[in-house]
Structure formats: C-alpha cells, structure tokens
ROLO-647389 format. One line per 3 residues: number of its first residue (from 1); their letters; for each residue x negated, y negated, z of N, C-alpha, C, O. Coordinates in Angstrom, 1 decimal, padded with zeros to 4 digits, always signed. Layout:
NUM) A) X:Y:Z:X:Y:Z:X:Y:Z:X:Y:Z  ...
END
This chain:
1) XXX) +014.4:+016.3:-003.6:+013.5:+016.5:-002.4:+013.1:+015.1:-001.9:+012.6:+014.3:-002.7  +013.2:+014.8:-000.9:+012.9:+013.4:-000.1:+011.4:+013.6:+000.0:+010.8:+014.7:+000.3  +011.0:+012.3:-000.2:+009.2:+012.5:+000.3:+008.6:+012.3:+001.2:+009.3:+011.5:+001.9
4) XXX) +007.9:+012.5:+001.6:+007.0:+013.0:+003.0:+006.9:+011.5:+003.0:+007.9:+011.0:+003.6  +006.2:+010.6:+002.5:+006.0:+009.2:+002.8:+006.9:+008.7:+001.9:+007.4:+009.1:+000.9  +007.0:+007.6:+002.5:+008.6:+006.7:+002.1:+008.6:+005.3:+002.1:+008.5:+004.7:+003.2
7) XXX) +008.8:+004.5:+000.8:+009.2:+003.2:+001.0:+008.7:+002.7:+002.5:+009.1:+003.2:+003.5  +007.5:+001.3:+002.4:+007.8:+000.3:+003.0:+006.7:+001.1:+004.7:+006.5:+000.4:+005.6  +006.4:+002.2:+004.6:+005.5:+002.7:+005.4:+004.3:+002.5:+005.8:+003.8:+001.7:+005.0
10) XXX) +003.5:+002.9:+006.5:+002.1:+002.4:+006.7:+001.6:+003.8:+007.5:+002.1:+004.1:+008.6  +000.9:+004.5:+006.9:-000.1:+005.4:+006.9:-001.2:+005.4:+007.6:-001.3:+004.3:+008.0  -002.3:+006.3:+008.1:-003.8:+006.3:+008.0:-004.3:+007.7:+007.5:-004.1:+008.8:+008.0
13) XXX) -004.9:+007.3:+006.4:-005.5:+008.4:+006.0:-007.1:+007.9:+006.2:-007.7:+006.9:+005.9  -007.3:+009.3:+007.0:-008.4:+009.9:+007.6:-009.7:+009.5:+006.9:-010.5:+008.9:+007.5  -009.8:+009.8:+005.8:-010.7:+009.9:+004.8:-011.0:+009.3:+003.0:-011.5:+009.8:+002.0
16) XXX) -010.3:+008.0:+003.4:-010.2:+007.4:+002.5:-011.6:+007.3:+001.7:-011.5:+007.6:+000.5  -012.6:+007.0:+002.1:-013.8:+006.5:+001.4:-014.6:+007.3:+002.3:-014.4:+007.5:+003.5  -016.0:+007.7:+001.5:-017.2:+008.2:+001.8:-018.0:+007.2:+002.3:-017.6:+006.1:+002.0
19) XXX) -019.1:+007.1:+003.1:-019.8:+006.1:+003.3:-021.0:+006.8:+003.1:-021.3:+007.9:+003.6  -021.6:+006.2:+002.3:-022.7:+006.6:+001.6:-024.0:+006.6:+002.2:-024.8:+007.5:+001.9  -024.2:+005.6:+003.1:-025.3:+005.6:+004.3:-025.3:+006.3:+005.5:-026.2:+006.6:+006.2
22) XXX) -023.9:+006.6:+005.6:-023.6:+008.0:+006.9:-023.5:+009.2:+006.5:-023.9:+010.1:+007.3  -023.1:+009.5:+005.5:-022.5:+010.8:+005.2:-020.7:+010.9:+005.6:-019.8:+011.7:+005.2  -020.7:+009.7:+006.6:-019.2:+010.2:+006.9:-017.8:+009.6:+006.3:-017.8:+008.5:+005.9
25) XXX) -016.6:+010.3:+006.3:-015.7:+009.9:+005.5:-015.1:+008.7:+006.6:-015.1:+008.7:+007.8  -014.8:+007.7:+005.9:-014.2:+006.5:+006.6:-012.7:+006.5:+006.2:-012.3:+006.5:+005.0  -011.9:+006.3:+007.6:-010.2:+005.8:+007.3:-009.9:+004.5:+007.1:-010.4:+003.5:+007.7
28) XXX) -008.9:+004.5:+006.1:-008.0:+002.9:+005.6:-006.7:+003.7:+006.1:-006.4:+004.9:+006.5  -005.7:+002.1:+005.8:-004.4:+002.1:+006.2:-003.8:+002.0:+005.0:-004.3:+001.3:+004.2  -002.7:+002.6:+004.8:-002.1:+002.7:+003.6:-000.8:+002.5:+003.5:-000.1:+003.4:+004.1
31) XXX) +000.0:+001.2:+002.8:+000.9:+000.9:+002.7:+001.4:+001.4:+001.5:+000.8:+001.2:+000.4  +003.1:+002.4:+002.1:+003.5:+002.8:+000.8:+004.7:+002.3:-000.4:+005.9:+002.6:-000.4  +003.9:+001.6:-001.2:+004.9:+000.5:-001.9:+006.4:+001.3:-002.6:+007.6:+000.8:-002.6
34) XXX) +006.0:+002.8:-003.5:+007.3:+003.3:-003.4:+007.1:+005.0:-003.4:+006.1:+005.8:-003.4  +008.7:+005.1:-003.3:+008.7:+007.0:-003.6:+009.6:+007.1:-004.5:+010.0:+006.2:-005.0  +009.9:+008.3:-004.6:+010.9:+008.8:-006.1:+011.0:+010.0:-005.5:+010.0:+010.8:-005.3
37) XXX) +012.9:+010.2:-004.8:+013.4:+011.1:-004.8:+013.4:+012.4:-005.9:+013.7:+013.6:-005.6  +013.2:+011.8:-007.2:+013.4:+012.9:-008.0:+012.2:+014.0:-008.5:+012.3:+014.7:-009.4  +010.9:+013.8:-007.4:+009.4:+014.5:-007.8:+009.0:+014.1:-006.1:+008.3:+014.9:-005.7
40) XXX) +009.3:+013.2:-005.3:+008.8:+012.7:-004.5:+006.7:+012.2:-004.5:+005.8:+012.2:-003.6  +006.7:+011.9:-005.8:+005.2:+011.8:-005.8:+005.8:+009.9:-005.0:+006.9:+009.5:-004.8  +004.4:+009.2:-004.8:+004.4:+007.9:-004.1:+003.5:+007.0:-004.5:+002.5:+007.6:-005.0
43) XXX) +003.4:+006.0:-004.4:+002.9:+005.0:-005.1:+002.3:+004.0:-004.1:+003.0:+003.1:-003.9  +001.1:+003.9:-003.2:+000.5:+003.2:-002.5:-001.1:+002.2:-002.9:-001.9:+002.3:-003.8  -000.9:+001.3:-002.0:-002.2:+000.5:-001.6:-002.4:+000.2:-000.5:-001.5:+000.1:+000.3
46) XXX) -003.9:-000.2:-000.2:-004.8:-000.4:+001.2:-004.4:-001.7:+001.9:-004.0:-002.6:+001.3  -004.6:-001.8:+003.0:-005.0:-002.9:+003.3:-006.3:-003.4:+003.7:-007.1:-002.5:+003.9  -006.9:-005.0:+003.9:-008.1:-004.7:+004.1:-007.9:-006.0:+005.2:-006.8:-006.7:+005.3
49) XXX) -009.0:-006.1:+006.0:-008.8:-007.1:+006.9:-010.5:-008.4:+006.5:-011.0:-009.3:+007.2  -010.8:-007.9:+004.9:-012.1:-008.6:+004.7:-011.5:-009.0:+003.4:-011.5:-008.3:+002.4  -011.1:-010.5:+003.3:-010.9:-011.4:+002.2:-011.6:-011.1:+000.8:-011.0:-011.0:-000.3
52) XXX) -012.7:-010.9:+001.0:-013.5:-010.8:-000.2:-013.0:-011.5:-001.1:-012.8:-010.9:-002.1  -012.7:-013.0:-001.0:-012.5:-013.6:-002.2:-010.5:-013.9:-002.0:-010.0:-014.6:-002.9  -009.7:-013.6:-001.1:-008.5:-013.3:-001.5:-008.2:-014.5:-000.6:-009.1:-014.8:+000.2
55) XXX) -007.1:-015.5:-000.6:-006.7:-016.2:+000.0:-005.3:-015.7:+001.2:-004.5:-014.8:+001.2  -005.4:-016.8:+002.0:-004.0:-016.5:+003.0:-003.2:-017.5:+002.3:-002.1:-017.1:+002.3  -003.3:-019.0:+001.4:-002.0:-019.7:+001.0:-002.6:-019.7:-000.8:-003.7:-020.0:-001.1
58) XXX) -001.6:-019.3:-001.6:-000.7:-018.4:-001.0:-000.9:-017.6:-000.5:-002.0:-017.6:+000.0  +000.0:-016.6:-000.4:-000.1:-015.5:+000.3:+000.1:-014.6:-001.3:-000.5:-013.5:-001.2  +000.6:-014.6:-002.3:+000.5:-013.8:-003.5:-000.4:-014.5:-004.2:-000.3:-015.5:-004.9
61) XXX) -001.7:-013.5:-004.2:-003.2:-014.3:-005.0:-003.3:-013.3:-006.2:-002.9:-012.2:-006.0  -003.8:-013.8:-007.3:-003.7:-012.4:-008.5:-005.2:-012.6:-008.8:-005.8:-012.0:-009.7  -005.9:-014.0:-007.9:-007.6:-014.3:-008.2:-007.7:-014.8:-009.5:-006.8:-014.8:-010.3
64) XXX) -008.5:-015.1:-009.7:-010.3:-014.3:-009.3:-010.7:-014.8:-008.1:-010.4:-015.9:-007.6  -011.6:-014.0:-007.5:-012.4:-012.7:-007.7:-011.4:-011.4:-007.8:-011.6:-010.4:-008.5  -010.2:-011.7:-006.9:-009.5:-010.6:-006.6:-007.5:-010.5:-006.8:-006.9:-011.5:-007.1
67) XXX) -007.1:-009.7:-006.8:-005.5:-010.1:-006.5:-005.3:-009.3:-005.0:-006.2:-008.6:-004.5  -004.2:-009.4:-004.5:-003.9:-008.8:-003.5:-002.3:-009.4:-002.8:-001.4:-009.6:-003.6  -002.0:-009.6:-001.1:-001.4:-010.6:-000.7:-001.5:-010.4:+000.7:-001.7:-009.4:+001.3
70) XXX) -001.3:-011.7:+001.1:-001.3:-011.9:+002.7:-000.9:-011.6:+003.3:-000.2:-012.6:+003.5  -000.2:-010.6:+004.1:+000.8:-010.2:+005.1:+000.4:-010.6:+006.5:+000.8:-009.9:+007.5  -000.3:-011.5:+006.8:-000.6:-011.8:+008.2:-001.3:-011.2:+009.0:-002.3:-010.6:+008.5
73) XXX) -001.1:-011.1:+010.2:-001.4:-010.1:+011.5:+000.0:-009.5:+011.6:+000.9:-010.2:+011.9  +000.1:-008.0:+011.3:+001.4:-007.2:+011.4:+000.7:-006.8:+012.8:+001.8:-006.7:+013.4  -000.1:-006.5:+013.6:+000.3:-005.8:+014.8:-000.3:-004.8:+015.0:-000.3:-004.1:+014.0
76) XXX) -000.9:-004.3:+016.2:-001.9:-003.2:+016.2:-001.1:-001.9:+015.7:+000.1:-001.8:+016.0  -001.8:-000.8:+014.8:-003.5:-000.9:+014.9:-004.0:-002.1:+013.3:-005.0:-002.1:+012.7  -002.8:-002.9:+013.0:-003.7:-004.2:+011.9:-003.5:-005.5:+012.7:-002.6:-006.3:+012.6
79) XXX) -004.5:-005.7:+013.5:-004.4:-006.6:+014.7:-005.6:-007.6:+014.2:-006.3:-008.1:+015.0  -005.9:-007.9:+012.5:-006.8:-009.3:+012.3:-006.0:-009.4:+010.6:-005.4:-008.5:+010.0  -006.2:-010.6:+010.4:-005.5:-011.2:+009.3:-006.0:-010.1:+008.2:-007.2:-009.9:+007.9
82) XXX) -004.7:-009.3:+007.5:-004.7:-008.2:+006.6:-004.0:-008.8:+005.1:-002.9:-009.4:+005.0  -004.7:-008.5:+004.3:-004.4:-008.2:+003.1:-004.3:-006.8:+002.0:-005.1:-005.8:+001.9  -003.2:-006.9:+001.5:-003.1:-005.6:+000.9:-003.5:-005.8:-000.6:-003.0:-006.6:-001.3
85) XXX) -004.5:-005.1:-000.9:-005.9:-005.0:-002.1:-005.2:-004.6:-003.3:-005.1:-003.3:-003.4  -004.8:-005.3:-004.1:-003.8:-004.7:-005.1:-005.0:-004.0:-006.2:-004.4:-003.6:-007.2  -006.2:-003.7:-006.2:-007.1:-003.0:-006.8:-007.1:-001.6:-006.4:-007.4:-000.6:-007.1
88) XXX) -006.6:-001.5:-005.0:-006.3:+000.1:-004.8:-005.1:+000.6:-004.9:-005.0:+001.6:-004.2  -004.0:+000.3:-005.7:-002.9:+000.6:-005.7:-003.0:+002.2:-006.7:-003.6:+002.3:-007.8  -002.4:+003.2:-005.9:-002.7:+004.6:-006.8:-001.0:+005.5:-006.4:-000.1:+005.5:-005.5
91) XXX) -001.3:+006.2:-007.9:+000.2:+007.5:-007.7:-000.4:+008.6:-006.8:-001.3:+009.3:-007.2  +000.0:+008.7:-005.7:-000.3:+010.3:-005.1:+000.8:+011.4:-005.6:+002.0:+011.1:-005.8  +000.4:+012.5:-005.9:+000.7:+013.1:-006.2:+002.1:+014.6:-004.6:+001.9:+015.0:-003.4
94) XXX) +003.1:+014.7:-005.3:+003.7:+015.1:-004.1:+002.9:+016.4:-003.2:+002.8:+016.5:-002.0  +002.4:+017.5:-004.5:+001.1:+018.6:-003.7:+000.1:+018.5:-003.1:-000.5:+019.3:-002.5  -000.2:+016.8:-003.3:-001.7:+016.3:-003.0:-000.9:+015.5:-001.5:-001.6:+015.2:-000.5
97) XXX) +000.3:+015.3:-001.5:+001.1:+014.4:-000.2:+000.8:+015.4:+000.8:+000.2:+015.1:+001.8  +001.3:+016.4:+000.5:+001.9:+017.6:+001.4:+000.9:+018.3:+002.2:+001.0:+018.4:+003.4  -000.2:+018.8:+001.2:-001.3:+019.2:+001.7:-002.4:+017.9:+002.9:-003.2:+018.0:+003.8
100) XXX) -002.0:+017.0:+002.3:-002.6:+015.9:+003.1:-002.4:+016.0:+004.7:-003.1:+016.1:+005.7  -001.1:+015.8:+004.3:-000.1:+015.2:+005.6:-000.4:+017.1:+006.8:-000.8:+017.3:+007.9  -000.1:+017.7:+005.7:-000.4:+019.0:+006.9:-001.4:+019.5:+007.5:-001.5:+020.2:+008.5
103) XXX) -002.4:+018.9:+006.7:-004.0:+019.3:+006.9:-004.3:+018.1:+008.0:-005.0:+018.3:+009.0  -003.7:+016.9:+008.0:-003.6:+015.9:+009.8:-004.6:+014.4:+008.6:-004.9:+013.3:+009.0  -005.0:+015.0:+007.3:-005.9:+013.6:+007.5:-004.5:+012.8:+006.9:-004.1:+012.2:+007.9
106) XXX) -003.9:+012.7:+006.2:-002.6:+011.5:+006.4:-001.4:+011.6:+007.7:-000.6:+012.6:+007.6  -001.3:+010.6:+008.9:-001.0:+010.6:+009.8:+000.3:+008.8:+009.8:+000.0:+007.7:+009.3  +001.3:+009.0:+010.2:+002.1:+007.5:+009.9:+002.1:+007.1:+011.0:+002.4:+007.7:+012.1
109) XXX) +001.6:+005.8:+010.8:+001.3:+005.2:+012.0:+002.5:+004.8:+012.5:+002.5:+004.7:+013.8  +003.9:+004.4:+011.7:+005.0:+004.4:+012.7:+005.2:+002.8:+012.9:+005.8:+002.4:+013.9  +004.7:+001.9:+011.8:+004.9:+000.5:+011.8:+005.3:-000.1:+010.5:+004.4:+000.1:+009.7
112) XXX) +006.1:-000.7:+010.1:+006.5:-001.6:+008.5:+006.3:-002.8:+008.7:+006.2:-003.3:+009.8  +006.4:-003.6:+007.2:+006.2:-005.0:+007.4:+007.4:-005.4:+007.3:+008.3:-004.7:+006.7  +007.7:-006.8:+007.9:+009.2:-007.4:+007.9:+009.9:-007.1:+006.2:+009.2:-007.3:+005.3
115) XXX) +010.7:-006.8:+006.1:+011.1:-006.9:+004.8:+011.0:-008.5:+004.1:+010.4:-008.3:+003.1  +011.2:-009.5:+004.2:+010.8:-010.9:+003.8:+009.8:-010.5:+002.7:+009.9:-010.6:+001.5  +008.1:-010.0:+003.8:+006.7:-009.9:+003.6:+006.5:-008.8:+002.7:+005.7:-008.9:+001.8
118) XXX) +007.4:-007.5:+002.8:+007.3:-006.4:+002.0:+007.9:-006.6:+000.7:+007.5:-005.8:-000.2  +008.7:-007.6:+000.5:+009.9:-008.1:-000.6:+009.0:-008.7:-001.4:+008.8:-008.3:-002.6  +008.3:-009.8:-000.7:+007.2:-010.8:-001.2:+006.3:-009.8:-001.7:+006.1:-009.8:-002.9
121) XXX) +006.0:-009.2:-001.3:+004.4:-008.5:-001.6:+005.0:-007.8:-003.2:+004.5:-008.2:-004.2  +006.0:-006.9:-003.0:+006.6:-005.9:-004.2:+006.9:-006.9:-005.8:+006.8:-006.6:-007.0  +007.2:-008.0:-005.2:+007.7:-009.1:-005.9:+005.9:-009.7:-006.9:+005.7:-009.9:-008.1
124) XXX) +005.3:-009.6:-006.0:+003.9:-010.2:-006.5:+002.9:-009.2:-007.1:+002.1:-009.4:-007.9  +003.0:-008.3:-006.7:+002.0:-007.0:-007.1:+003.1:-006.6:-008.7:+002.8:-005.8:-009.6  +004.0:-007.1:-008.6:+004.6:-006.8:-010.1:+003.8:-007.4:-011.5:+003.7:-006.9:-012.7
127) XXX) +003.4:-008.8:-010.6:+002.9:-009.7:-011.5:+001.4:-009.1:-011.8:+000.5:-009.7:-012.4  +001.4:-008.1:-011.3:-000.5:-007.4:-011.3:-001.0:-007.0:-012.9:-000.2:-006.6:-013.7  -002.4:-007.2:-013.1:-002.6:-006.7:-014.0:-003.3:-004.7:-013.7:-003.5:-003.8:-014.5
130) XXX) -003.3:-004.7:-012.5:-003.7:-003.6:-011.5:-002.6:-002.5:-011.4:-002.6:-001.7:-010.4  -001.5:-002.4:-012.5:-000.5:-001.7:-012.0:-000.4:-001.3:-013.2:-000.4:-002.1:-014.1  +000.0:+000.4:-013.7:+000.0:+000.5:-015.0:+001.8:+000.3:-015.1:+002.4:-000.2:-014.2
133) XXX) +002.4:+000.7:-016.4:+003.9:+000.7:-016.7:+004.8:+001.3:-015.9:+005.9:+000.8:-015.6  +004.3:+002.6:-015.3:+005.0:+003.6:-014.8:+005.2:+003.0:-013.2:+006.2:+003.0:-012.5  +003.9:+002.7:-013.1:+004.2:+002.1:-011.3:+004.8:+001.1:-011.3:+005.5:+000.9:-010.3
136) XXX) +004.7:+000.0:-012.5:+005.7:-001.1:-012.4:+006.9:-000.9:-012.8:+007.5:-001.9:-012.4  +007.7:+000.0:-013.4:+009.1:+000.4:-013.3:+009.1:+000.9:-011.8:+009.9:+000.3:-011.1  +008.5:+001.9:-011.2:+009.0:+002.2:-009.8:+009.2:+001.2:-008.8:+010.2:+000.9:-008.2
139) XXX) +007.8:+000.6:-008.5:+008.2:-000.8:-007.9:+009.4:-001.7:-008.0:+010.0:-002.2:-007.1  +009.8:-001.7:-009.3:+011.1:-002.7:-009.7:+012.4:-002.0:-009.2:+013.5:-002.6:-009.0  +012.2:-000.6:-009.1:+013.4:+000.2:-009.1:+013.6:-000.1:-007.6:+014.7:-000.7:-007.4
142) XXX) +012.6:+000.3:-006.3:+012.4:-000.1:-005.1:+012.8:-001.3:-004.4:+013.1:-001.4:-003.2  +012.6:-002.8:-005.5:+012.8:-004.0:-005.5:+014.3:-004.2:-005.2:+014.8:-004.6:-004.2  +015.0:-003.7:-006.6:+016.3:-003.6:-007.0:+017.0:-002.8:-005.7:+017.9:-003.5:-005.2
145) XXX) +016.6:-001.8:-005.3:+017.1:-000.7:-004.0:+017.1:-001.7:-003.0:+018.2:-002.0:-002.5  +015.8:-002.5:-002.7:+016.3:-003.2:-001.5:+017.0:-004.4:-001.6:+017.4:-005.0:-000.6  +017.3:-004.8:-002.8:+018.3:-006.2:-002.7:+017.3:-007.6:-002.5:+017.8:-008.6:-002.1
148) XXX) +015.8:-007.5:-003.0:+014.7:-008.2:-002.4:+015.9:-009.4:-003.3:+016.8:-009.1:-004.0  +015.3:-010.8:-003.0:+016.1:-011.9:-003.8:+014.8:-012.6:-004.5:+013.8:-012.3:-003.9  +014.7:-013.1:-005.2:+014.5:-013.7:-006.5:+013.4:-014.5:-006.0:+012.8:-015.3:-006.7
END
C-alpha cells in the first residue's frame, strides 16, 4: 500500500498543539522525513521559524540547547528563516494517517525542499540523539533510495 504522505513532503496539520491560554488547537508544518511501502506508517518532524537556541551556520546543529537544521526560507506559506526541530520527530501511525488526512486536519501543502537541503537534513538528523533505532534504519533506507552522497 503506498502512503498517504510520502518522502520529502510538507504538510499542515491543523492541530498540532493545544494552546493552553486559548483553548484553541494551533497548526505546525510537517515535514515528512520517511514512509514504508510495506505498512505505510511515516516518520515526520516540524518546522519552527523560532531558533530557540538553534543556529543557521551550521545549518546541521545537534546543540545544546537544541538539535534541529537550517533549511532557510523554502517559500510561502514558510516565508521566515525555518528550522526543522529534530525534538519533534514522531512515527505516525498509517490508521492515525488516514483518518487524519480525511477528517481535513492533515492537508499537503504541495511544496518540498531542494533535495541538496532534504539530503543534508536526513544526513544530520541521523546523527540525532532524538531518533530511536527503528526511525534511524528508515531514515537511512530513504537516504540510500535517494542516492543522497556522503
């Protein structure tokens, strides 16, 4: 079964986080680092456009305070210097995809990062302590799929 979200994508889900002083759910952007034809579950993290500690040079930071990496200004709707927060990196599950995606709060926004930036990023978030075993074999499998170089 091919998965609903796919390698190298960028998302918005609706309802990422609660805001606890509104009551209301707030949306992030979600870049999807891999999938697996053979369950189609997916393997994603956020991006954030607030450093909190993360640097632009390099662009592959593992911190302290934080790890993450710089992907620049990719282009509306991430139209201020974005970083992807390697603290939110999570397995979604393919029932939990499905139901998402049909219910409208996961929506694709219909934009990727150059492969170079996406290569780099896959390449660095390997080096994470933020990633358990299983996501770092998928990542590497994704790596290997795209021919990223060294």
């Amino acid at each position: 079964m091919k998965p609903i979200l796919q390698t190298g994508q960028i998302w918005l889900d609706s309802r990422y986080y609660l805001n606890e002083e509104t009551g209301e759910y707030m949306p992030k952007y979600l870049l999807i680092l891999a999938d697996r034809l053979d369950c189609a579950d997916v393997i994603s993290a956020v991006f954030t456009s607030k450093p909190n500690g993360l640097r632009e040079h390099p662009a592959c930071d593992h911190g302290p305070p934080r790890a993450g990496y710089f992907v620049g200004t990719p282009g509306a709707p991430l139209s201020l210097p974005t970083w992807v927060d390697f603290s939110s990196v999570r397995t979604h599950d393919e029932l939990d995809v499905d139901s998402h995606v049909k219910g409208g709060r996961y929506k694709v926004v219909g934009q990727t990062l150059g492969n170079g930036v996406f290569c780099g990023l896959l390449r660095c978030i390997c080096q994470s302590d933020d990633l358990t075993n299983r996501q770092r074999s998928w990542i590497q499998d994704i790596i290997a799929k795209l021919g990223c170089p060294h």
